[in-house]
LOFI-927717 format. One record per residue (C-alpha): x, y, z; residue in one letter. Coordinates in steps of 0.001 Angstrom, whole numbers, plus 500000, padded with zeros to 6 digits. Layout:
<nodes>
XYZA
...
</nodes>
This chain:
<nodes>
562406123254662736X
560027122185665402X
560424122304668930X
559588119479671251X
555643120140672326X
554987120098675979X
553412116949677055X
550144118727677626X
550093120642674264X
546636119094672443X
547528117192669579X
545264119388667156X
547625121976668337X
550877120390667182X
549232119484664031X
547821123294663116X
551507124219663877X
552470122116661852X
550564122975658669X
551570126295659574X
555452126069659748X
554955124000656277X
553009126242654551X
555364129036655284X
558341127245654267X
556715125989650868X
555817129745650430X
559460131097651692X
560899128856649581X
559531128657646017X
559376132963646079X
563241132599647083X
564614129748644188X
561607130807641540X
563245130351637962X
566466127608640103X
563449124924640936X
561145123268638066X
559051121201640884X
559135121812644765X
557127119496647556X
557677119472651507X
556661117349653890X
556846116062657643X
558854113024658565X
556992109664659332X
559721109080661929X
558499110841664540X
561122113469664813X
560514116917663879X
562466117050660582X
560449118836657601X
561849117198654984X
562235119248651498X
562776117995647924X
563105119581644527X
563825118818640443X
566414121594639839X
566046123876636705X
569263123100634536X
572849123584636011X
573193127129634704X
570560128597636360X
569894126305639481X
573544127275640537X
573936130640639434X
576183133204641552X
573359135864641121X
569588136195642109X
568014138889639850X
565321141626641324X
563271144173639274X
564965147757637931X
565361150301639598X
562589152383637566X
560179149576639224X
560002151227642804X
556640149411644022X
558393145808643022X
562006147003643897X
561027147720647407X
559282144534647954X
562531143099646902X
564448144372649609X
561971143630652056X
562164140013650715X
566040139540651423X
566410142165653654X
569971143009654557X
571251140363651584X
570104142950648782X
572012145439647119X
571631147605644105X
574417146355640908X
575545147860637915X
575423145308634851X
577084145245631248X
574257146040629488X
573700149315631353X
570871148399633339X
570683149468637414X
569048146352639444X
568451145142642798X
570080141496643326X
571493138973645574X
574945137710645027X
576067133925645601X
579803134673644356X
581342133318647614X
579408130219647286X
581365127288646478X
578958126309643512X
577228123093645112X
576351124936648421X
574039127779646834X
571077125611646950X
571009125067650413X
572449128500651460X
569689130243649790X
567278128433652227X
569830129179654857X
569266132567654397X
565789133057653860X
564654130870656332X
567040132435658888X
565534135991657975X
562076135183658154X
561524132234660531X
564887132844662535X
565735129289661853X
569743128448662820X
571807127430659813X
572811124393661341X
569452123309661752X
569257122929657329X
570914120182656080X
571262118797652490X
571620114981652913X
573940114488649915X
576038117370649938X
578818116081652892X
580048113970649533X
580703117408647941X
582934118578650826X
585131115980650782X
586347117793647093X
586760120952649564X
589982121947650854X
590086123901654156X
592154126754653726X
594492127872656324X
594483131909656900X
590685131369657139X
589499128400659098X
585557127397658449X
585889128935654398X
585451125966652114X
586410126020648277X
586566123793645233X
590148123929644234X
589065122875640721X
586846126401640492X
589958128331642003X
592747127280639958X
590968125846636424X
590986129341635069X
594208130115636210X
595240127249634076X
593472127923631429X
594619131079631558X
598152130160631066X
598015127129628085X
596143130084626152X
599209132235626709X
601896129099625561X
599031128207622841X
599780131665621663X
603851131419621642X
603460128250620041X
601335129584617112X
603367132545616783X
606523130938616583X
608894132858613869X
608929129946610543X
612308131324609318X
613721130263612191X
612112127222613407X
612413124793610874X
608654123497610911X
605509124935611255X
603188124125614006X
599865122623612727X
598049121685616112X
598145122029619595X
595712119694621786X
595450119723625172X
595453116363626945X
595544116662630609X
592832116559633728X
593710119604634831X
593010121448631728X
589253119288631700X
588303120062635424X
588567116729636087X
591815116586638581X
590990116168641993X
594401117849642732X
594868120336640138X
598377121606640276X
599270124850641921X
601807127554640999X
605251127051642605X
606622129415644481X
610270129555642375X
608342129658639299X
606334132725639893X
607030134197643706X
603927136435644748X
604643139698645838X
605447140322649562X
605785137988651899X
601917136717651946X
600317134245649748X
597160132778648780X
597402129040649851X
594542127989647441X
596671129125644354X
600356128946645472X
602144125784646503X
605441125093648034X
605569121326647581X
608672120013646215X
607065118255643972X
605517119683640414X
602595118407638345X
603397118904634316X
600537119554632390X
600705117653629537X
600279119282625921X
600451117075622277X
601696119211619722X
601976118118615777X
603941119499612865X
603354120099609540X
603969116746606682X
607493117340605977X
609619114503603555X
612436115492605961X
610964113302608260X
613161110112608154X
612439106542607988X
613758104745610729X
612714104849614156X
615734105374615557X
616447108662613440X
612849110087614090X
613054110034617879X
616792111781617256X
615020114239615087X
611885114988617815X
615045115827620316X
616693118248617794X
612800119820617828X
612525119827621465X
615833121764621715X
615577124427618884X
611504125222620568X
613146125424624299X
615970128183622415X
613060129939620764X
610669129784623362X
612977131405625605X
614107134001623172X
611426134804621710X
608911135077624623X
611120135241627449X
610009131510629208X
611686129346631104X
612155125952629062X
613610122660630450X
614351120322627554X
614614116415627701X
614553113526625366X
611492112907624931X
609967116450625911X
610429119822626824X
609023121297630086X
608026124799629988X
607016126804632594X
604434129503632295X
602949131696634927X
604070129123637805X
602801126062635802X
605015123783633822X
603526122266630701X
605433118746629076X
605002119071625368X
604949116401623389X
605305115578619410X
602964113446617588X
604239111754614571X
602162109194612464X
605143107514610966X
606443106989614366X
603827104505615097X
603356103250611718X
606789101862611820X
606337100246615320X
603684097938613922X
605849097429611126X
608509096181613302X
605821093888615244X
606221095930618227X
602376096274618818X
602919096939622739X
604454099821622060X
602454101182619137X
599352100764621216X
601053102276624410X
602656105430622024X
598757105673620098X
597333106090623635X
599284108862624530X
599572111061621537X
596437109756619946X
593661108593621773X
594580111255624843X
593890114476623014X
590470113088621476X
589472112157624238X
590053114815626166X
587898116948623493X
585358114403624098X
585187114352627998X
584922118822627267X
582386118392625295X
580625115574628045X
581232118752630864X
580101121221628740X
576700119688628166X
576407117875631676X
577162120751634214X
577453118513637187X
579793116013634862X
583417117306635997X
582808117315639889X
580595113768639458X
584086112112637904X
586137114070640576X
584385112725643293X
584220108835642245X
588133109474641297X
588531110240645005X
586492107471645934X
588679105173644267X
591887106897645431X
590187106303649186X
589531102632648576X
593136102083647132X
592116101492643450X
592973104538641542X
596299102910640566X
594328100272638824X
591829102489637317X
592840105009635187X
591351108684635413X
590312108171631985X
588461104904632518X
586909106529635177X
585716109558632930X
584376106962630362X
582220105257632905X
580595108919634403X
580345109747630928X
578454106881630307X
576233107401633320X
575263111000631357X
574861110102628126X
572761106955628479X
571140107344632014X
568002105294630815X
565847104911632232X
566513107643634543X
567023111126633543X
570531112410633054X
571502113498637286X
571894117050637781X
573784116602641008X
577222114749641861X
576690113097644377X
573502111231642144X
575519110443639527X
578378108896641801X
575326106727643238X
574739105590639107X
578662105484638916X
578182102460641331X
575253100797640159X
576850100338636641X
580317099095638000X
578713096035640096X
575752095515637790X
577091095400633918X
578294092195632376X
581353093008631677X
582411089621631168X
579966089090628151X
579883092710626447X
581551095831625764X
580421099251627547X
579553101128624322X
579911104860625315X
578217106702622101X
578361110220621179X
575217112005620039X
577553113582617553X
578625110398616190X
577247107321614036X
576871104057615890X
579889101836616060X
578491098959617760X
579134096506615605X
582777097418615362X
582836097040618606X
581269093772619156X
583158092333616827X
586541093238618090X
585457092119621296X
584321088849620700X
588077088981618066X
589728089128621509X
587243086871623508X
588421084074621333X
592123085048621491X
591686085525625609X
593644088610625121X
590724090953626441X
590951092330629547X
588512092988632401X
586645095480631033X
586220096914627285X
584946100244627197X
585076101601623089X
584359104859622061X
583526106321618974X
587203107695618562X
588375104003619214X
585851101529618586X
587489098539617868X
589688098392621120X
589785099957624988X
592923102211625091X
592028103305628682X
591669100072629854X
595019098687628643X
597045099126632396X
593894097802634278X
591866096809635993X
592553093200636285X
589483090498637077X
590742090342640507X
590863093874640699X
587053094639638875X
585686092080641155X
586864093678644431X
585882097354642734X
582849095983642075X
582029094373645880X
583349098025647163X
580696099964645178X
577625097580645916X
578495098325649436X
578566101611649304X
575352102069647121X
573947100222649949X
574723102678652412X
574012105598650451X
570588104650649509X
570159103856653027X
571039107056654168X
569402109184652023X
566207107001652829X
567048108709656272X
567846111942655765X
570870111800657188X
573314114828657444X
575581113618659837X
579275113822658482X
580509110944660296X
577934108229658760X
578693110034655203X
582438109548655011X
582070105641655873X
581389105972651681X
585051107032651692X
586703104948654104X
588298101459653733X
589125098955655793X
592606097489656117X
591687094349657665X
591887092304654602X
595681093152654223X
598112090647654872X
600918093450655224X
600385096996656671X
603272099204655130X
603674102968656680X
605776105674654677X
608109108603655866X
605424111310655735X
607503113966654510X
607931112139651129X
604983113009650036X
605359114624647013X
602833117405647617X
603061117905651025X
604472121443652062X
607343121562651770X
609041121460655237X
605601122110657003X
606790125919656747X
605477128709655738X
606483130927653341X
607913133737655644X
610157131013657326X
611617129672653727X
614676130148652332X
613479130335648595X
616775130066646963X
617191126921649416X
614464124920647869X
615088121830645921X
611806120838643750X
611347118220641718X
608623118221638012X
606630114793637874X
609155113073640558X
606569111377642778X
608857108970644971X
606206106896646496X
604866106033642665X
608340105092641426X
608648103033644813X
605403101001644726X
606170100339641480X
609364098730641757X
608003097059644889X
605271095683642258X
607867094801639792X
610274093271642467X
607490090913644227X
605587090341640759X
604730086956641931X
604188086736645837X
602588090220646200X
600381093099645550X
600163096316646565X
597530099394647603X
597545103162648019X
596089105696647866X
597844108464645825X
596788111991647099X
596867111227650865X
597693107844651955X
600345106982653724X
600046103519654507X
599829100819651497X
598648097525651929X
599994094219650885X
598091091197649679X
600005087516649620X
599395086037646415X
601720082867646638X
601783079890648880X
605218080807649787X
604381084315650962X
601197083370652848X
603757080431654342X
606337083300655474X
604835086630656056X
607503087229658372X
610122087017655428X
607702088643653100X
607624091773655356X
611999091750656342X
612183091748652481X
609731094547651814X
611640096555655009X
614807096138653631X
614183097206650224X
612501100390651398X
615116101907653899X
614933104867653937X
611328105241653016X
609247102420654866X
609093103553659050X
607360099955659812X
605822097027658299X
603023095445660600X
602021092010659969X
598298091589660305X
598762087658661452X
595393088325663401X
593537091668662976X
593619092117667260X
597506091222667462X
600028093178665408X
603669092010664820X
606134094880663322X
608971094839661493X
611076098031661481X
613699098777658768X
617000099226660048X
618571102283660856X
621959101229659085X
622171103218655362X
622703100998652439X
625724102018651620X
627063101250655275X
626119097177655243X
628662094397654972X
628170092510651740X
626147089262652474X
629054085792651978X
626063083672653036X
624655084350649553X
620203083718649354X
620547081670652476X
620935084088655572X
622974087373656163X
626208087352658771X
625391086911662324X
622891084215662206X
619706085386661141X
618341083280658623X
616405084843655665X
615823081291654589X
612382079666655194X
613782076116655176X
615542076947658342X
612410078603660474X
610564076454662493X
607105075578661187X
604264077922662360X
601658076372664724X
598977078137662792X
598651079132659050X
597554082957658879X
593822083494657669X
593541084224653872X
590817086937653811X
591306087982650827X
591574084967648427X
589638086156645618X
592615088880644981X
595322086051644658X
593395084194641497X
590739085618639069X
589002082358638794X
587296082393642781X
588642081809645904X
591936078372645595X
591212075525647513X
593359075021650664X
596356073272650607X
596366069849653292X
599088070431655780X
602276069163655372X
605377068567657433X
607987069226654341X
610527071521654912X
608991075103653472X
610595076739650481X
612431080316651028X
610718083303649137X
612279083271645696X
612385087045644769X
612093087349640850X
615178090579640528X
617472092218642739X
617300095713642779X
619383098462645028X
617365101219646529X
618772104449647382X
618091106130650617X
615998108731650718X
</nodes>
């Protein structure tokens, strides 16, 4: 807020104008937050530069953030027009509820985390004539990466969680409502409970779903991109429903799951007659679409799983307990967590997309990752619980490289709830000794005696390489706020990964993407009753995980779910570190169709591809050579490929073995194995 002194300025000058410019702001600034900041200091950088550096202890989230600044009544002339002469052009007279006539300031058009710093913005820009650009909040280029530019008006930022969350909430209310009012005499079963159990209905998605444009068209020919979507892909919105004890309830398993089918069928009819929705009914669930959302309802039925452990299927008791059991009560607990914590829902939003940008989100679940921000609010000793995001992501990281995990469970209490550590301890060390606990064991009070959310992941290969990603990046980030730095560039390194350590560089056909537009076209230019959409069809999902199912023992793989388009593939046997080339041939010809190139990363300066062919599947000559090489000559065997001069680095051994880093093998002139693939599979063409 300086500018540079003339070299023959005295220095007592420079220092009186300094004391000056401070004072001013200090005063500027407390009259302008007043009830928003609890404690407020400013002072000049040691750096040399001329940065006056600001800091604060916000009031709670309510008020530090709110979309209004109140002035005096109007009956109150003397204080009323010193007011206006405070904010100047930005105040303006408002009618509230209660009746009462006041002067005030609105913040409405705020995204929510901006207000603080566009109040001093604004004030400072009246008074002093400071340029926006010239305030910065070190901190807050984290919160734009949850921002979503929107296209009819370029430089307007929003949080598409604070745009479409009531919208959603909006429309389970309405299907809450049709599902409570449903007519007993002719549904066969009353319904008892309805619990939602999604992110989206939490403020917790980083990608809430939007309305489609076949399930509720907009008038005209204009639409609001931040609400309406035409991506032919759908996100359900799952909803766990329960029915009343009935003894017509059967006892087989077999019978109850053809029972929950006849339910799902006679709700779609009397949904639809009844209250005029669109259902969709499956097996296993019935999709209904309200106001351009589509909600998956479930059934929960306690026999169900009581018979599953019965039958000593405990896999799937614990996987079917998850979803209709553990889900809904823990969604109610994660409300609760963002009800009390204002900051909580974007905090967990914005470490899920920092896993989703380091390629880990597959491995950690969105719940996990709730559990472990909750965790950072509930018990921040020996801090106090953060009041920002972009703090609490900076705690997120500190517990995930510095907790034992290998030694103790992450107890996540409840200040509603009794202690239940010694449940937990004890089923933890129970598994210890039985080696059937995983990498991580975080119980709750709804579930203290195992770790639901932690049942698909992460691995100890997988923790450990979380866990060097987010001691690096707490490194930066304390770094950077030690400097005051509000350049964008340094701040998205924190979301950036590197894809050196990949073995195999895969890309994807971009126009998969299952919620990309849906053409690249507009509305104006679409023929609506052209479109083919899709609910919960995400191809590149469905396709990593058969790759991950099909190379179960020579490979993993990494992506990043909302954007990426490029996964990466580790090695994890000799025989795929051996033939790479093979490895990626394999990986080409399975994906035709959807993989554009496979690049080899034999040294990180010289790329080799390998480019699917062009031929459909349906159009190739059946292999006679069998496993051992296709017609024309080229081998697919490794036994008949000359040995390689040089064995390809393995930078990334710790992925390949939980245990550390395997020892080298001594080189050996024996013919090399071919790449045993564990199933066959036939891929489709896109």
């Amino acid at each position: 807020v300086l500018p540079t002194a003339p070299e023959r300025t005295a220095p007592e000058t420079i220092q009186t104008r300094r004391r000056m410019i401070q004072k001013n702001v200090q005063q500027l600034l407390e009259r302008a937050y007043a009830a928003r900041v609890v404690d407020f200091r400013c002072s000049w950088t040691m750096s040399g530069t001329n940065n006056l550096v600001v800091g604060m202890q916000i009031a709670p989230w309510d008020i530090a953030y709110s979309a209004i600044t109140r002035g005096p009544e109007i009956e109150l002339e003397q204080e009323t027009v010193a007011f206006r002469d405070f904010w100047k052009t930005k105040s303006q007279q408002r009618r509230f509820k209660d009746g009462s006539i006041i002067s005030a300031v609105l913040w409405d058009t705020v995204p929510t985390q901006c207000r603080i710093r566009e109040i001093a913005r604004s004030i400072l820009g009246l008074h002093m004539k400071i340029p926006a650009d010239n305030i910065q909040q070190p901190g807050l280029v984290l919160m734009d990466e949850l921002t979503l530019m929107e296209p009819e008006k370029p430089g307007e930022r929003y949080d598409p969680m604070e745009v479409t969350g009531p919208m959603i909430g909006q429309a389970f209310a309405k299907l809450h409502a049709a599902l409570q009012r449903l007519d007993h005499r002719r549904f066969p079963l009353d319904v008892t409970d309805v619990w939602p159990a999604d992110p989206a209905l939490r403020r917790t998605a980083v990608t809430p779903p939007l309305k489609n444009l076949n399930l509720d068209p907009p008038l005209g020919r204009n639409y609001d991109a931040r609400v309406y979507s035409n991506a032919r892909c759908v996100k359900p919105i799952l909803v766990i429903m329960e029915f009343q004890t009935s003894k017509a309830w059967p006892d087989h398993l077999e019978a109850i799951a053809h029972m929950k089918t006849t339910l799902y069928i006679q709700l779609s009819k009397r949904l639809g007659n009844d209250f005029d929705l669109v259902t969709v009914p499956h097996r296993d669930f019935v999709d209904v679409h309200v106001d351009g959302y589509v909600f998956r309802l479930m059934i929960r039925q306690a026999k169900e799983q009581h018979l599953l452990v019965r039958l000593g299927r405990g896999r799937s008791a614990r996987q079917l307990e998850r979803l209709l059991v553990h889900t809904p009560m823990h969604h109610q607990f994660i409300k609760h967590v963002a009800a009390s914590c204002s900051s909580f829902s974007e905090g967990v939003r914005l470490a899920i997309h920092w896993c989703s940008s380091h390629m880990l989100t597959p491995h950690f679940s969105t719940e996990c990752i709730e559990l472990l921000m909750a965790y950072v609010y509930i018990q921040p000793l020996p801090y106090a619980a953060p009041r920002s995001a972009y703090i609490a992501l900076q705690r997120f990281w500190n517990l995930l490289h510095t907790f034992d995990w290998s030694l103790q469970p992450l107890l996540v209490q409840s200040p509603d709830h009794d202690s239940f550590e010694a449940d937990a301890t004890k089923a933890f060390l129970e598994e210890s000794r039985a080696e059937a606990v995983g990498a991580m064991f975080l119980a709750t009070w709804y579930c203290p005696s195992s770790s639901p959310m932690t049942q698909s992941g992460p691995d100890r290969p997988m923790l450990q390489r979380a866990q060097h990603f987010a001691k690096a990046s707490e490194t930066i980030f304390l770094k950077m706020m030690a400097e005051n730095a509000a350049d964008a560039g340094a701040w998205e390194k924190l979301f950036t990964t590197s894809l050196r350590p990949y073995h195999l560089l895969m890309d994807l056909q971009p126009s998969l993407h299952p919620y990309a537009p849906y053409g690249g076209q507009p509305l104006s230019q679409l023929n609506m009753s052209a479109l083919h959409w899709f609910v919960d069809y995400d191809i590149i999902k469905h396709f990593i995980e058969m790759l991950t199912d099909l190379f179960a023992e020579h490979a993993m793989f990494f992506y990043n779910p909302t954007s990426g388009l490029t996964v990466g593939v580790v090695a994890t046997s000799e025989d795929a570190k051996n033939n790479l080339p093979l490895l990626a041939e394999k990986i080409a010809d399975a994906g035709q169709g959807i993989v554009t190139d496979v690049r080899i990363q034999a040294d990180p300066q010289t790329l080799q591809h390998v480019t699917p062919k062009q031929s459909s599947p349906t159009s190739r000559k059946p292999n006679k050579r069998g496993r051992e090489g296709r017609k024309g000559g080229k081998a697919t065997s490794m036994a008949k490929r000359p040995p390689k001069k040089k064995k390809p680095r393995d930078r990334w051994a710790h992925v390949a073995a939980a245990g550390g880093t395997p020892k080298k093998q001594p080189p050996t002139d024996a013919p090399k194995k071919s790449l045993k693939i564990i199933k066959k599979k036939k891929v489709a063409s896109a």
